[in-house]
N, CA, C and O atoms as CSV, one atom per row, in Angstrom:
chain,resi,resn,atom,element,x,y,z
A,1,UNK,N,N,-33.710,-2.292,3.349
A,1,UNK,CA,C,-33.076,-3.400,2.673
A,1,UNK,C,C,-32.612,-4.409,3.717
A,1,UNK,O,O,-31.696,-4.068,4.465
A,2,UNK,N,N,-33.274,-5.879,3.864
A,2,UNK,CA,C,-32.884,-6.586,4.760
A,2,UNK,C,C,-31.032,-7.146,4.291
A,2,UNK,O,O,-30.563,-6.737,3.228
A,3,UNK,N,N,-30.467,-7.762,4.910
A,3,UNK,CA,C,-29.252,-8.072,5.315
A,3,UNK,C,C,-28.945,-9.148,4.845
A,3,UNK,O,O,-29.698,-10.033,5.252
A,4,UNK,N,N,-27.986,-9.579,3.996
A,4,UNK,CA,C,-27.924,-10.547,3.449
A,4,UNK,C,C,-26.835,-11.548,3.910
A,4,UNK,O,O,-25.701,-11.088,4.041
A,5,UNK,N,N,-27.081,-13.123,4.224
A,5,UNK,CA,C,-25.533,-13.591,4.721
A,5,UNK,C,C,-25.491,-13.904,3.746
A,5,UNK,O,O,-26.351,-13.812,2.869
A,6,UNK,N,N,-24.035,-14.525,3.698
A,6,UNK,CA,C,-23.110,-14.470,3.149
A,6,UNK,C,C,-22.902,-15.844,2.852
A,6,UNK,O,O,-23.228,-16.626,3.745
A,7,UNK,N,N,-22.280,-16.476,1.455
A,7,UNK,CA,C,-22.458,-18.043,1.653
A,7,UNK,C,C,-20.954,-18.139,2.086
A,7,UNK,O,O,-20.282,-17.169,2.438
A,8,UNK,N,N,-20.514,-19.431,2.014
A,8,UNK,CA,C,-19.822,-20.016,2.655
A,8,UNK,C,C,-18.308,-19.392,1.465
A,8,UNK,O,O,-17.312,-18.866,1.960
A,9,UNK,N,N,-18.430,-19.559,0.269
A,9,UNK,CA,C,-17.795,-19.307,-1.049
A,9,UNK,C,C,-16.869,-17.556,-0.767
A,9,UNK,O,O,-15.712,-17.168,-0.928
A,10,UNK,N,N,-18.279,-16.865,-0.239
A,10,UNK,CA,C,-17.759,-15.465,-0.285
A,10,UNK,C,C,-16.774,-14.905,1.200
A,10,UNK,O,O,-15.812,-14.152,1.351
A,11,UNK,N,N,-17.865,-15.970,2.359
A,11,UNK,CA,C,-16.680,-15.664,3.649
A,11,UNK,C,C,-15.458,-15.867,3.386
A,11,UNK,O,O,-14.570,-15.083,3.720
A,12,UNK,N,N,-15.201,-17.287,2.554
A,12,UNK,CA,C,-13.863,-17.682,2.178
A,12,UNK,C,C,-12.741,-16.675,1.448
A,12,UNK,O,O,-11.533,-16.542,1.644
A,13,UNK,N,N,-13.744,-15.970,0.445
A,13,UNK,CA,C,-12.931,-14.743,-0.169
A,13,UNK,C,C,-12.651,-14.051,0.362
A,13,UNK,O,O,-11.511,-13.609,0.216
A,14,UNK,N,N,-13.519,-13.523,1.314
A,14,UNK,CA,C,-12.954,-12.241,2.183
A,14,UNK,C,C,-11.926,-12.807,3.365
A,14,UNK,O,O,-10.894,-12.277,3.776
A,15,UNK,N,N,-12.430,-13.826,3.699
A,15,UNK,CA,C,-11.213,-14.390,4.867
A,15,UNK,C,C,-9.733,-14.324,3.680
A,15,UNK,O,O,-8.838,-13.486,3.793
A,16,UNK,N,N,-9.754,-14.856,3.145
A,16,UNK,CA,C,-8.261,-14.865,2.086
A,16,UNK,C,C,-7.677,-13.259,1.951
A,16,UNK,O,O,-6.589,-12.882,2.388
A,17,UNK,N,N,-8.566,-12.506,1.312
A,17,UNK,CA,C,-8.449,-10.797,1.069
A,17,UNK,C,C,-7.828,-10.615,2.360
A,17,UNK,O,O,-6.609,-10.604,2.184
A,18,UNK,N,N,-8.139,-10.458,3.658
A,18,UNK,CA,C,-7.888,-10.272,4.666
A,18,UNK,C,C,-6.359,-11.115,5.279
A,18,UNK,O,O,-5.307,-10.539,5.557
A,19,UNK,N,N,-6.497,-11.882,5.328
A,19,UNK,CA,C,-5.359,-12.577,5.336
A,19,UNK,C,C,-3.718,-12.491,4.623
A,19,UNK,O,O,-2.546,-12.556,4.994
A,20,UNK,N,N,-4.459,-12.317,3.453
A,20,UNK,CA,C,-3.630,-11.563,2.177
A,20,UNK,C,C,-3.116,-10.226,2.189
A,20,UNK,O,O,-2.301,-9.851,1.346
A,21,UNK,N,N,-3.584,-9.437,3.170
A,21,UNK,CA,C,-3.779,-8.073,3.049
A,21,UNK,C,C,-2.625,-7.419,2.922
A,21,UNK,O,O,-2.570,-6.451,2.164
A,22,UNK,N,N,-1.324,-7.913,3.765
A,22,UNK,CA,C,-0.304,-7.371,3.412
A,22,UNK,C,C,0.628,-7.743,2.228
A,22,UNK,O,O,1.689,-7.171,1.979
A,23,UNK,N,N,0.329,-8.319,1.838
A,23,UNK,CA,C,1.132,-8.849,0.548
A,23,UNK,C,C,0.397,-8.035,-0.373
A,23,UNK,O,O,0.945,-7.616,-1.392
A,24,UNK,N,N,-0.939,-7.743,-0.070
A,24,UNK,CA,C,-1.787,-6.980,-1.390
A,24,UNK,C,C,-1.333,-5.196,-1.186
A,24,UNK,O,O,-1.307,-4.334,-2.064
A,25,UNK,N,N,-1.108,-5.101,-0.160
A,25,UNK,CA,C,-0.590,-3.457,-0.031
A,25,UNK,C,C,0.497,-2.853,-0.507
A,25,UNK,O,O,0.747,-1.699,-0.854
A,26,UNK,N,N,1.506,-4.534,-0.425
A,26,UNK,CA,C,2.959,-4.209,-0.988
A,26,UNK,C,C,2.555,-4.399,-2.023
A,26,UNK,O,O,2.077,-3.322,-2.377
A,27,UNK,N,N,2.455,-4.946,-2.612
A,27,UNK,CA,C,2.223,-5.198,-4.597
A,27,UNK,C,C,1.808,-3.389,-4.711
A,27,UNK,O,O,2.530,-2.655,-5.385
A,28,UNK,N,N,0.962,-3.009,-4.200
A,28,UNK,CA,C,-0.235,-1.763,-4.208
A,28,UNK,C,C,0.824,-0.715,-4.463
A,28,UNK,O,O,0.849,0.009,-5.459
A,29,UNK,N,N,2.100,-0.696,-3.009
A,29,UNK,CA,C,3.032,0.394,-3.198
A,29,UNK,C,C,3.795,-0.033,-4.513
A,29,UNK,O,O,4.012,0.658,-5.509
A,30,UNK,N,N,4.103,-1.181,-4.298
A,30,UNK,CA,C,4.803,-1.339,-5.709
A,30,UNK,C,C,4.690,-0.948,-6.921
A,30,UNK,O,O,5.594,-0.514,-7.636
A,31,UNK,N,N,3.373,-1.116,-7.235
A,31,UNK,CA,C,2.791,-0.263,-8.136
A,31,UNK,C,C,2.630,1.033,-8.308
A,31,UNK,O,O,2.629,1.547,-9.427
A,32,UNK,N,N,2.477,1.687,-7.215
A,32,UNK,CA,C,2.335,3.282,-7.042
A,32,UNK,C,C,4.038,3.554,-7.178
A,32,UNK,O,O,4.329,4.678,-7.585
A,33,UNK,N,N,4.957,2.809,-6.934
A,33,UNK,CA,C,6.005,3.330,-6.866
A,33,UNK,C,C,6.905,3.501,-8.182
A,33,UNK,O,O,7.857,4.257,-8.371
A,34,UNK,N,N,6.279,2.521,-9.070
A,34,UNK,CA,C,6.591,2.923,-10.546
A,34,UNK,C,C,5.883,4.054,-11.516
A,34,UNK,O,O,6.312,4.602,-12.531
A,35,UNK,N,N,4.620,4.192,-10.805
A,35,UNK,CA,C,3.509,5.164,-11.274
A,35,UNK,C,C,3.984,6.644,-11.314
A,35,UNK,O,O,3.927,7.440,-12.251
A,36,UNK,N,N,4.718,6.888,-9.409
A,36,UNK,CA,C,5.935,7.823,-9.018
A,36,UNK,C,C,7.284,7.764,-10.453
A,36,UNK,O,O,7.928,8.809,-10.557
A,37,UNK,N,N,7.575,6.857,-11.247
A,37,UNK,CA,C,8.882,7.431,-11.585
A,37,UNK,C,C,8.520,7.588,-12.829
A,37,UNK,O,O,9.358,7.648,-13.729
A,38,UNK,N,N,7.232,7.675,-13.041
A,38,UNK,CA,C,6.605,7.640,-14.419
A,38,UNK,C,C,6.270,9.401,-14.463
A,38,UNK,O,O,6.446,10.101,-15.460
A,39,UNK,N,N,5.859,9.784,-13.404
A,39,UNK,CA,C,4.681,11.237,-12.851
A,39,UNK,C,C,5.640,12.038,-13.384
A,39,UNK,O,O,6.868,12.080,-13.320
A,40,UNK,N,N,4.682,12.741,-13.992
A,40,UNK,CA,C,5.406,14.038,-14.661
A,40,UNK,C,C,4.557,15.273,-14.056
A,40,UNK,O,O,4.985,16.411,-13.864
A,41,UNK,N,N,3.764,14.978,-13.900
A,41,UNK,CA,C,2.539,16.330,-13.244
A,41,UNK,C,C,2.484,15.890,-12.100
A,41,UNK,O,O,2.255,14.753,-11.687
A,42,UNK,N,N,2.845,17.443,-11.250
A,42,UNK,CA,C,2.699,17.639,-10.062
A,42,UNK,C,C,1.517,17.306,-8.908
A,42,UNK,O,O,1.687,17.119,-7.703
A,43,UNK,N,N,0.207,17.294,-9.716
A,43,UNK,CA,C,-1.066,16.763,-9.358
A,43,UNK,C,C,-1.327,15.439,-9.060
A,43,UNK,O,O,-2.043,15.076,-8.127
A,44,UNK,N,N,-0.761,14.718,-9.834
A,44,UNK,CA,C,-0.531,13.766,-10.234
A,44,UNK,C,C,0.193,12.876,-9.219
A,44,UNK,O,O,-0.292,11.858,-8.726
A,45,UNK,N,N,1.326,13.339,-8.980
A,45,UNK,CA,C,2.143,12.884,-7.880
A,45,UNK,C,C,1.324,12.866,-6.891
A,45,UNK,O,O,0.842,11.847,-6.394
A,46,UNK,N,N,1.036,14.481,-6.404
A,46,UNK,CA,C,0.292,14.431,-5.181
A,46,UNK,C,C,-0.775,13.234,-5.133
A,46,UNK,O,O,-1.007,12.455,-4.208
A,47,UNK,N,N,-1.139,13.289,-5.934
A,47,UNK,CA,C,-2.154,11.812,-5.511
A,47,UNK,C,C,-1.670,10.399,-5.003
A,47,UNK,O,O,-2.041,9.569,-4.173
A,48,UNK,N,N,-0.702,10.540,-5.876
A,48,UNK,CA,C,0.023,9.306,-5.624
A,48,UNK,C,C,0.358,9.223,-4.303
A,48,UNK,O,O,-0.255,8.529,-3.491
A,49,UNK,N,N,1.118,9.769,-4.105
A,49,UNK,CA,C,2.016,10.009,-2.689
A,49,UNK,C,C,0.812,9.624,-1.683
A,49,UNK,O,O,0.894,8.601,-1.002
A,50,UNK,N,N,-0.245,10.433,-1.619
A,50,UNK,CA,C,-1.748,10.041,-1.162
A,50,UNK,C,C,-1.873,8.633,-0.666
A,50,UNK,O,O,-1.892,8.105,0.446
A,51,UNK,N,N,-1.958,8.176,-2.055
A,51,UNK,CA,C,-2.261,6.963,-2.150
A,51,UNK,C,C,-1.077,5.647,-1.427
A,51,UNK,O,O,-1.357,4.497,-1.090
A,52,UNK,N,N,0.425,6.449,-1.368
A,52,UNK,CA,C,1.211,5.579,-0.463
A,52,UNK,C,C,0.891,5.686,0.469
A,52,UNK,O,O,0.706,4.589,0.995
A,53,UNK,N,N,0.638,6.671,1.221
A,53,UNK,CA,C,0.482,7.529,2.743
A,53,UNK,C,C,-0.785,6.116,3.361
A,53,UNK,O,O,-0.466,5.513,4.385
A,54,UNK,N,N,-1.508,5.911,2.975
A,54,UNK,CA,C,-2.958,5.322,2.602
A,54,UNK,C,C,-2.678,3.692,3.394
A,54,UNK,O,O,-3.038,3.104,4.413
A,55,UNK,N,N,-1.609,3.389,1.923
A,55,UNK,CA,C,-1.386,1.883,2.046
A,55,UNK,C,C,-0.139,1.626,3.209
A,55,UNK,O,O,0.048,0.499,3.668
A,56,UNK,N,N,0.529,2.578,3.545
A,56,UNK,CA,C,1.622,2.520,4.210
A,56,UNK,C,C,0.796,2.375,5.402
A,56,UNK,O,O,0.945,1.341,6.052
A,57,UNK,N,N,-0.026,3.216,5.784
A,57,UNK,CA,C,-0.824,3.071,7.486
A,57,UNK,C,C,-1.909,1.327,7.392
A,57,UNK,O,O,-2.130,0.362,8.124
A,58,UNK,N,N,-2.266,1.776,6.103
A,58,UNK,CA,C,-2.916,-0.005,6.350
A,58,UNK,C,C,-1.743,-1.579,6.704
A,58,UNK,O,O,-1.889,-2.664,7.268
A,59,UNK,N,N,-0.721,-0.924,6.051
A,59,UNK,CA,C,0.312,-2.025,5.953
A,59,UNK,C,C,0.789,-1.925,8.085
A,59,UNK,O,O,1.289,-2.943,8.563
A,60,UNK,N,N,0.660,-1.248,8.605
A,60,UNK,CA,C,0.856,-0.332,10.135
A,60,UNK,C,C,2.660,-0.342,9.984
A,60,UNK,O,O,3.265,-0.905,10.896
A,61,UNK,N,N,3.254,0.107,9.153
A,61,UNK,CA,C,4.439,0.626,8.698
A,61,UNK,C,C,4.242,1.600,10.400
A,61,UNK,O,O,3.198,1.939,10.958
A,62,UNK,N,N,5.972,1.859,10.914
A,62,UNK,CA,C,5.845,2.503,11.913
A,62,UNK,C,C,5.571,4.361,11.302
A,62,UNK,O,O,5.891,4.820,10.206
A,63,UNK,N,N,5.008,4.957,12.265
A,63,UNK,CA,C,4.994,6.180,11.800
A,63,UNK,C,C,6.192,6.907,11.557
A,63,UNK,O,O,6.065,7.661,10.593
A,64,UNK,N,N,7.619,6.951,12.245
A,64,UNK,CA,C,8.641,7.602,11.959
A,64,UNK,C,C,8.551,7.332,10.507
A,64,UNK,O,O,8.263,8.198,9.681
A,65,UNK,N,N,8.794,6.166,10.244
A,65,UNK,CA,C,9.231,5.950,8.843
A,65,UNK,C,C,7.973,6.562,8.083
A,65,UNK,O,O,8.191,7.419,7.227
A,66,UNK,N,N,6.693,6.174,8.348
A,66,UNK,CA,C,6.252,7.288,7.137
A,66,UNK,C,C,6.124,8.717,7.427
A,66,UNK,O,O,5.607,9.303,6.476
A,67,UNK,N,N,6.378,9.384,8.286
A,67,UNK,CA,C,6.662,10.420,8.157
A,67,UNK,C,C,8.073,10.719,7.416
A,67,UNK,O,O,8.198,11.838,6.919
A,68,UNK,N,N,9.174,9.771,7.305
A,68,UNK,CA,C,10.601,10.089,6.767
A,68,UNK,C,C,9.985,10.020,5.311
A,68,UNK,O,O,10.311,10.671,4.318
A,69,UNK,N,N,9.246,9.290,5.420
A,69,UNK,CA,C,9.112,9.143,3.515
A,69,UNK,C,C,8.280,9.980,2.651
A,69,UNK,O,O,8.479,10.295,1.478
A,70,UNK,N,N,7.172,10.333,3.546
A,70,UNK,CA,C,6.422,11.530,3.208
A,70,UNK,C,C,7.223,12.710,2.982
A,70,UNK,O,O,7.537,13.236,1.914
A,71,UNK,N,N,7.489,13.023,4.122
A,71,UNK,CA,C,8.531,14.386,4.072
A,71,UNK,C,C,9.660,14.322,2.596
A,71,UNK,O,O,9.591,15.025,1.588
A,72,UNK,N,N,10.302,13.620,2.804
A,72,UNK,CA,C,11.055,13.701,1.646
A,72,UNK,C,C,10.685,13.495,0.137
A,72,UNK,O,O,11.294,14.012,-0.800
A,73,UNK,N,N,9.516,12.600,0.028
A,73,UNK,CA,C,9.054,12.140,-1.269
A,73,UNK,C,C,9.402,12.205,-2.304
A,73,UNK,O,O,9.036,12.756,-3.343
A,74,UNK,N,N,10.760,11.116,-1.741
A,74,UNK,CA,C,12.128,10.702,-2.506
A,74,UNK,C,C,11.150,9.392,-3.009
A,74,UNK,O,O,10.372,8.906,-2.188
A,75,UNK,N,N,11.231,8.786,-4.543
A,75,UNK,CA,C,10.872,7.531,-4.857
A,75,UNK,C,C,11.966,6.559,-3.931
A,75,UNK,O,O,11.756,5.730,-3.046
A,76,UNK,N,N,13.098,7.017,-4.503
A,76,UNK,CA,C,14.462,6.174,-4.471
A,76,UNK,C,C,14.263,5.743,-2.991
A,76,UNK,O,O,14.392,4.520,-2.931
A,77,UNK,N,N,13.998,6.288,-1.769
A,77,UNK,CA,C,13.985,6.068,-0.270
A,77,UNK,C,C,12.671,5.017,0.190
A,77,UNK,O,O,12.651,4.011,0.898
A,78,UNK,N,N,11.414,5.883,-0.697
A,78,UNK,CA,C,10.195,4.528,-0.425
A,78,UNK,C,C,10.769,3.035,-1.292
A,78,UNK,O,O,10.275,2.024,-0.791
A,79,UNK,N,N,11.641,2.776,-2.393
A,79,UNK,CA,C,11.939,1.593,-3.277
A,79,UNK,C,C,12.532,0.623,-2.722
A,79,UNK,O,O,12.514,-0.582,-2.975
A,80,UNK,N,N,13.453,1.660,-1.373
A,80,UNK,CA,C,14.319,0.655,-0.796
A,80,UNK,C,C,13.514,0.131,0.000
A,80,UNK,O,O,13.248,-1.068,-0.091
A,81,UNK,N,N,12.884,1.044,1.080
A,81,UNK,CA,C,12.112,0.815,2.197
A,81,UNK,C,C,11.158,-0.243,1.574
A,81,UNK,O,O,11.073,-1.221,2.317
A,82,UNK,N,N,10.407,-0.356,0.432
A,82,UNK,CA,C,9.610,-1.408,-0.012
A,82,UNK,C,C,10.423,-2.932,-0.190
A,82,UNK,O,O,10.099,-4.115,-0.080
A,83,UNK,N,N,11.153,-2.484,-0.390
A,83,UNK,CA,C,12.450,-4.198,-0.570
A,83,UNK,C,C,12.598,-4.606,0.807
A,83,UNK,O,O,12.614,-5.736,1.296
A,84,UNK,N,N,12.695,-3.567,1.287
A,84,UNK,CA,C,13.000,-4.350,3.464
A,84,UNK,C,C,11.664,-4.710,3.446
A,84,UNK,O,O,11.717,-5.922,3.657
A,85,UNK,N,N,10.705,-4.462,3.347
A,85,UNK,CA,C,8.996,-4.644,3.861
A,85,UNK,C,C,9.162,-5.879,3.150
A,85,UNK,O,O,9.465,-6.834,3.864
A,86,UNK,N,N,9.021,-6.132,1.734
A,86,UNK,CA,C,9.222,-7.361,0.724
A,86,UNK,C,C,9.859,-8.605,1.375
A,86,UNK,O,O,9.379,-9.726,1.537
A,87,UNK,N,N,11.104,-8.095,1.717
A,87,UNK,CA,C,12.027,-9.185,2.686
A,87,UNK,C,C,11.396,-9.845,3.627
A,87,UNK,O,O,11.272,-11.070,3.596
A,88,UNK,N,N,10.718,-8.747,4.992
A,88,UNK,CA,C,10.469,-8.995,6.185
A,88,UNK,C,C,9.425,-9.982,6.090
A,88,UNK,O,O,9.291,-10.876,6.925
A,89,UNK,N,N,8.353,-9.765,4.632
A,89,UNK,CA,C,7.149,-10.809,4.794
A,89,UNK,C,C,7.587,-12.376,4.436
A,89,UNK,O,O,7.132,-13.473,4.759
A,90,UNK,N,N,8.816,-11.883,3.518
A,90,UNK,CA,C,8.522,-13.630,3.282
A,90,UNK,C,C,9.483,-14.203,4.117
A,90,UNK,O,O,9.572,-15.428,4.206
């Protein structure tokens, strides 16, 4: 399959996505973090939590802190920690 460029329309999208990226990770936890106070199954969670672990290293959150948040996988501790991240961007 030869290689296709890219027009000018789609670099633009991905340059934006990219650019955007941290604002799109926080929305991401944000979302996972209501998903967390929703979880009733244990499986369930685990995924979730997953799925913070995920966006937290893309966001390059320092590792202490996600290890504090992992370990404990307190909602209430990632909600706050998401409001300082929230703060710091804008």
């Amino acid at each position: 399959m030869a290689k296709k460029s890219l027009s000018t329309y789609e670099r633009g999208v991905i340059s934006r996505y990219y650019k955007n990226l941290d604002e799109i990770m926080l929305s991401k936890i944000s979302g996972l973090v209501t998903e967390l106070y929703l979880a009733k199954n244990t499986e369930k969670e685990r995924q979730l939590w997953s799925r913070v672990h995920k966006a937290m290293k893309r966001l390059k959150i320092k590792p202490a802190i996600i290890d504090h948040i992992m370990e404990s996988k307190d909602v209430e501790i990632l909600a706050k920690n998401l409001q300082d991240w929230f703060s710091e961007k804008r």
